[in-house]
Each structure stands twice: as structure tokens, then as C-alpha cells.
C-alpha positions as CSV (number, residue, x, y, z in Angstrom):
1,X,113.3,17.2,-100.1
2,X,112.2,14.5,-101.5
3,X,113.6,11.3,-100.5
4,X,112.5,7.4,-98.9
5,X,112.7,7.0,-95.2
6,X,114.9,4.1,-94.1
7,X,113.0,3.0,-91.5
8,X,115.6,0.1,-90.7
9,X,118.0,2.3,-89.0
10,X,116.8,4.4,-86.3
11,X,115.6,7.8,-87.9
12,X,113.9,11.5,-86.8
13,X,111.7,12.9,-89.5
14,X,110.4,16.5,-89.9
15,X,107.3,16.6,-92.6
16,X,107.7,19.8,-94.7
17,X,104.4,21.0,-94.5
18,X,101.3,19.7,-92.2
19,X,99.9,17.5,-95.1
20,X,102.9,15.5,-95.0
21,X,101.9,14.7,-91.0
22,X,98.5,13.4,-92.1
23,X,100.2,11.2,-94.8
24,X,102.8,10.2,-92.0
25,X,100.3,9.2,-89.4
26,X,98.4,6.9,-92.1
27,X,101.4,5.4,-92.9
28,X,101.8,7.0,-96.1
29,X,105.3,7.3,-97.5
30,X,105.6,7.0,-100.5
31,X,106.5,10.4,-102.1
32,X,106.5,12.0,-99.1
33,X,108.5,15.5,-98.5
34,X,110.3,15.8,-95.4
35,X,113.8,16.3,-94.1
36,X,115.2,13.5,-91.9
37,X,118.4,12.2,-89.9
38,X,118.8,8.6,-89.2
39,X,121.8,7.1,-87.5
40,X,123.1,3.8,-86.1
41,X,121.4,1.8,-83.2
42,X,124.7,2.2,-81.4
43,X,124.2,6.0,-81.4
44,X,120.7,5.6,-80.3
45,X,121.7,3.7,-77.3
46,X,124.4,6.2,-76.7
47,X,121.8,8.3,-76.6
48,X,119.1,6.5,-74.4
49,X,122.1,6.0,-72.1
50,X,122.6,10.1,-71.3
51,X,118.7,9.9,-70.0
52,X,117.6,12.7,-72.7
53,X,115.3,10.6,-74.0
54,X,113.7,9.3,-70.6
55,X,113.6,13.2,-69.5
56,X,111.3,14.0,-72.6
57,X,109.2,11.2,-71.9
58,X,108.8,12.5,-68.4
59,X,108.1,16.3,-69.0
60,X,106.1,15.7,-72.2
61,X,104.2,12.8,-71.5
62,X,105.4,11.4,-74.5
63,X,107.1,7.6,-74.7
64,X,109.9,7.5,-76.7
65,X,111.8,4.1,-77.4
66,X,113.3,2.0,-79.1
67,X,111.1,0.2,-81.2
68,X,108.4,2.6,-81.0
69,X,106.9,5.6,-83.1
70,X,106.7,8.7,-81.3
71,X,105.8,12.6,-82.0
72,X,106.3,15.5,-81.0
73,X,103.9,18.6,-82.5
74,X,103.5,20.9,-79.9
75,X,105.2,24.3,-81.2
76,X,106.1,25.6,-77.2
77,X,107.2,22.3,-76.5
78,X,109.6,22.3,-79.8
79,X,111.0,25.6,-78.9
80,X,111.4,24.4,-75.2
81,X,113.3,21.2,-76.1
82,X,115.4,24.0,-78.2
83,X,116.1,26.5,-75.9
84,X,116.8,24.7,-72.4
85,X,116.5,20.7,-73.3
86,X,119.1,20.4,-75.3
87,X,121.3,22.5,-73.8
88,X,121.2,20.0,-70.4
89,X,122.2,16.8,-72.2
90,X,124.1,17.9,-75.3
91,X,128.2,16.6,-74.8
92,X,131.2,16.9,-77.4
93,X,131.2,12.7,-77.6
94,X,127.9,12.8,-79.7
95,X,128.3,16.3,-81.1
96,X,127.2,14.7,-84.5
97,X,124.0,13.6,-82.8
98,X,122.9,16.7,-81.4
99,X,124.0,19.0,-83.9
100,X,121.1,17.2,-86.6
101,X,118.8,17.0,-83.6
102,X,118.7,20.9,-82.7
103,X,118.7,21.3,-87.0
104,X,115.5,19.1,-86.9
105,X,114.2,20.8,-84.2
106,X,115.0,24.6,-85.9
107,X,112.9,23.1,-88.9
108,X,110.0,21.5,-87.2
109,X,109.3,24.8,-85.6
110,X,109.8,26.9,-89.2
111,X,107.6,24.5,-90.7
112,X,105.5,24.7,-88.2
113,X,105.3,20.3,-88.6
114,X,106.8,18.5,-85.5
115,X,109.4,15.8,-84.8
116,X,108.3,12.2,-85.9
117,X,110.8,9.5,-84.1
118,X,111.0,5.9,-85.8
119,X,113.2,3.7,-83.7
């Protein structure tokens, strides 16, 4: 899918294919193919407020914010946050949320790309 990223509102990009991370990490949008969810800044702090985000940070070393660009690549990583991550922080209240997330997730590992965060 082709489509342009609305960076405006918090958003979670897969790339479809491993060029599209190099055009992503130069900054490179235009015509990029990817697959993406973006949602309100509410939701995001809904979010930040069940301590998912913090946990990643802390077992993958990673720092995701808001207001920052993260990524995550690592394929064993990808399928961890799928099997077990998930699973501890997911509730009914933001079922929305997490249902798009674990979809992201499922794709970044079949693409074998990663998850690009833009807060």
C-alpha cells in the first residue's frame, strides 16, 4: 500500500519491504510503500499510561516516547513482543489499539521490515 504518512497524529509504520527502511531512516517519504496505523494523542497516552511502552523501553533498550522516532527490527524481538508482550498489557478498553498493534507486528515479522514508531 501505497499511501502518505500523517505524521501529525501519533502513527506505527511497517515498510513493505527492507528498501522502504532505508528510505524511512533518510527521511524519505515520499512514495513510500508501507502499511501503517495512527491514532489520537489521547489513545497514545492511554497507552503510555498501562506502562507497555516503558516495559519495551526497558527489555529492549529501545526509548519510545512521545515526541520521538523509535524502531524496532529485531525479528526475535518482534515475535517476542507478539507472543508474550502483548499478551501482559493488552485490556478490552483499548481493544482497538492493540488489535492494529499485534496486526503490525504479524506484518513486520512476514515482511521481515520492523516497527517504525512516530510520536
Amino acid at each position: 500500500m501505497t499511501s502518505i504518512i500523517d505524521l501529525r497524529k501519533p502513527s506505527i509504520v511497517v515498510p513493505s519491504n527492507r528498501m522502504n527502511i532505508e528510505r524511512l531512516y533518510r527521511g524519505d517519504l515520499n512514495d513510500l510503500e508501507f502499511e501503517y496505523f495512527s491514532f489520537s494523542r489521547n489513545k497514545l497516552y492511554q497507552i503510555f499510561s498501562t506502562g507497555f511502552f516503558d516495559y519495551l523501553n526497558e527489555r529492549y533498550g529501545l526509548f519510545i516516547s512521545d515526541y520521538e522516532y523509535e524502531d524496532i527490527v529485531d525479528k526475535e524481538n518482534l515475535r517476542t513482543i507478539l507472543t508474550e508482550d502483548i499478551k501482559k498489557f493488552r485490556t478490552l478498553k483499548s481493544l482497538d489499539f492493540w488489535n492494529n498493534f499485534e496486526r503490525c507486528v504479524i506484518n513486520a515479522i512476514e515482511k521481515e521490515t520492523g516497527l517504525f514508531f512516530f510520536f
